[in-house]
N, C-alpha and C positions, 0 to 999 in steps of 0.2 A: 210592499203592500202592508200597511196598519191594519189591525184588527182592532173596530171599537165595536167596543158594548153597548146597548142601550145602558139605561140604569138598572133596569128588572134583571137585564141577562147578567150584571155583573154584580150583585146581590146575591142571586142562585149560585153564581161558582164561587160567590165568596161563604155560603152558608156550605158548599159540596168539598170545598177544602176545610173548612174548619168541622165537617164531619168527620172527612177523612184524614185529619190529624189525629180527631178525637178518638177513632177506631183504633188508629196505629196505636195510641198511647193506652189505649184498652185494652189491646193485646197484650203491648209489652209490658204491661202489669197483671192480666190476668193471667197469663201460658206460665208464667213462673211462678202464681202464686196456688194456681191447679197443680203444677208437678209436685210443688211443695206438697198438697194435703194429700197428694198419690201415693207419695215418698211415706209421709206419715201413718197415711191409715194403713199402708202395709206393715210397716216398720209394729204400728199398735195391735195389726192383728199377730202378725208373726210370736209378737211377746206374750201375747193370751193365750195361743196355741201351746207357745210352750209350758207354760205357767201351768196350763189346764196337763201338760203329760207330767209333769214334774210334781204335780197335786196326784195323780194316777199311779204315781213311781211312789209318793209318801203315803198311801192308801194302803199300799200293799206291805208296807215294811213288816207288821206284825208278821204277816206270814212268812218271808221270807225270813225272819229273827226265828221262827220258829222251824223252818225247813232247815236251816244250820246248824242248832239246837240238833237235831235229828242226826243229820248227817255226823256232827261231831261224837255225839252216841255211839254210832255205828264202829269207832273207831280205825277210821283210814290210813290209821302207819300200819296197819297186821300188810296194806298192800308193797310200801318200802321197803327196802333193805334195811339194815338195822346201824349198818354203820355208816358214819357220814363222808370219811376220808376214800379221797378216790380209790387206793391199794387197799384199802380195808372191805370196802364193798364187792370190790373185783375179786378179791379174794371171797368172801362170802358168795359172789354167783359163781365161783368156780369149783366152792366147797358142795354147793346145792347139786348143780350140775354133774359133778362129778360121780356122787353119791346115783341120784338119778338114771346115769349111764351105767354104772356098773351094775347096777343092780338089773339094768336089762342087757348083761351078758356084752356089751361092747367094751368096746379098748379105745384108750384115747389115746393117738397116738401124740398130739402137742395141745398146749391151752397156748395164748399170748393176750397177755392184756392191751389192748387200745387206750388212747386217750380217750378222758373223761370228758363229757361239754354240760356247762351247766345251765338249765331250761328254767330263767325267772328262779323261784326257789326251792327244784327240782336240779339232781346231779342225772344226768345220763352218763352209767358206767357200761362199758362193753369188753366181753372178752370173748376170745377166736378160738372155737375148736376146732380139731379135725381129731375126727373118727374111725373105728373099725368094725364093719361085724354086718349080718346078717342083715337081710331090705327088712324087714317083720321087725326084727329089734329094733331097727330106726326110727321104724313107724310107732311104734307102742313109747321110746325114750322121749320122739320130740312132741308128742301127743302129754306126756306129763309132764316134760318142760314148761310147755303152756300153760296149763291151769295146774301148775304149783301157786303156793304163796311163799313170800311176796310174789308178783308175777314176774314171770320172763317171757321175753321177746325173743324170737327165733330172727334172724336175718341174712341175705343173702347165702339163700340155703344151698346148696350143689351137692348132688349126690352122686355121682359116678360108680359102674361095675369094673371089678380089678376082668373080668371074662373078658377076651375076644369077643368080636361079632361071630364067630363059627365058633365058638367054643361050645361043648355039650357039658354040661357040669355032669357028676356022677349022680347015681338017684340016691335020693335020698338026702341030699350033701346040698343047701345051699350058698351060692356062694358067695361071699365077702362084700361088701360094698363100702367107700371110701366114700364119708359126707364131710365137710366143711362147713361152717357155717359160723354167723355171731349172735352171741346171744348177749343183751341187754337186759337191764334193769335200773329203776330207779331209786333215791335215796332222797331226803330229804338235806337240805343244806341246813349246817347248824347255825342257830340266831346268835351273830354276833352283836357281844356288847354293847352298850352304847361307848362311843370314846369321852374319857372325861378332857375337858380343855381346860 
């Protein structure tokens, strides 16, 4: 079976396809050229947005030039150690330390230095005590440990009593306590050089 057209009916499907070519070809040039300005007005606002905090970050520079200014004032090595070599430093938190402890009546019974690790351009040096003496002396040695200068760092502290559980100490008498512990500090690393080539 033929299907004919009059002439009017196949005019209309011939104006209804060359619409709907004309549509397809509408699309496939519009939807690509919409994601394009999608793509770009983000892409344009994104770079304002930035532009606009980057202009907020250059706004403030005075002040910050001047908050540095300040802090440099302050003078921030009194917080360092003075020396820069790992055995140099270790030996000066050992020196502090030590001083520190005996002057609150404890015994040391061993120091050991640890390896040094170095933090950007900050040295962390660490040395290991263990101790003898009194809970009161402990408390008052690593109470000034802390807020010495330069600072030190108490760490992985343990304090154990030489007593039994049923042990009665004598009055008056107390008794001994065994603490371990590390203490750190930092140093500045010294500015090498530039190399000549």
């Amino acid at each position: 079976m033929k299907l004919t057209l009059t002439p009017l009916q196949s005019r209309v499907l011939a104006i209804a396809l060359l619409l709907a070519v004309l549509a397809v070809l509408a699309a496939l040039v519009y939807m690509p050229w919409k994601q394009a300005h999608v793509y770009y007005d983000a892409a344009i606002a994104d770079r304002l947005d930035r532009t606009s905090r980057y202009l907020r970050v250059a706004a403030q520079r005075k002040n910050v030039e001047a908050n540095i200014a300040l802090i440099a004032k302050r003078n921030a090595s009194r917080f360092y150690l003075k020396a820069s070599s790992p055995a140099l430093a270790a030996a000066e938190v050992q020196q502090m330390a030590q001083a520190i402890v005996e002057a609150n009546g404890l015994t040391v019974e061993s120091t050991q230095f640890s390896s040094h690790k170095d933090e950007g351009a900050r040295r962390k040096v660490t040395v290991s005590f263990r101790l003898r003496g009194p809970l009161h002396a402990v408390q008052k040695a690593l109470y000034e440990l802390e807020t010495a200068l330069p600072y030190l760092y108490v760490d992985n502290l343990v304090i154990r009593s030489n007593a039994g559980r049923n042990a009665k100490p004598a009055p008056g008498v107390e008794p001994d306590t065994l603490v371990q512990f590390d203490l750190f500090a930092f140093t500045r690393l010294a500015k090498q050089a530039p190399s000549k080539s």
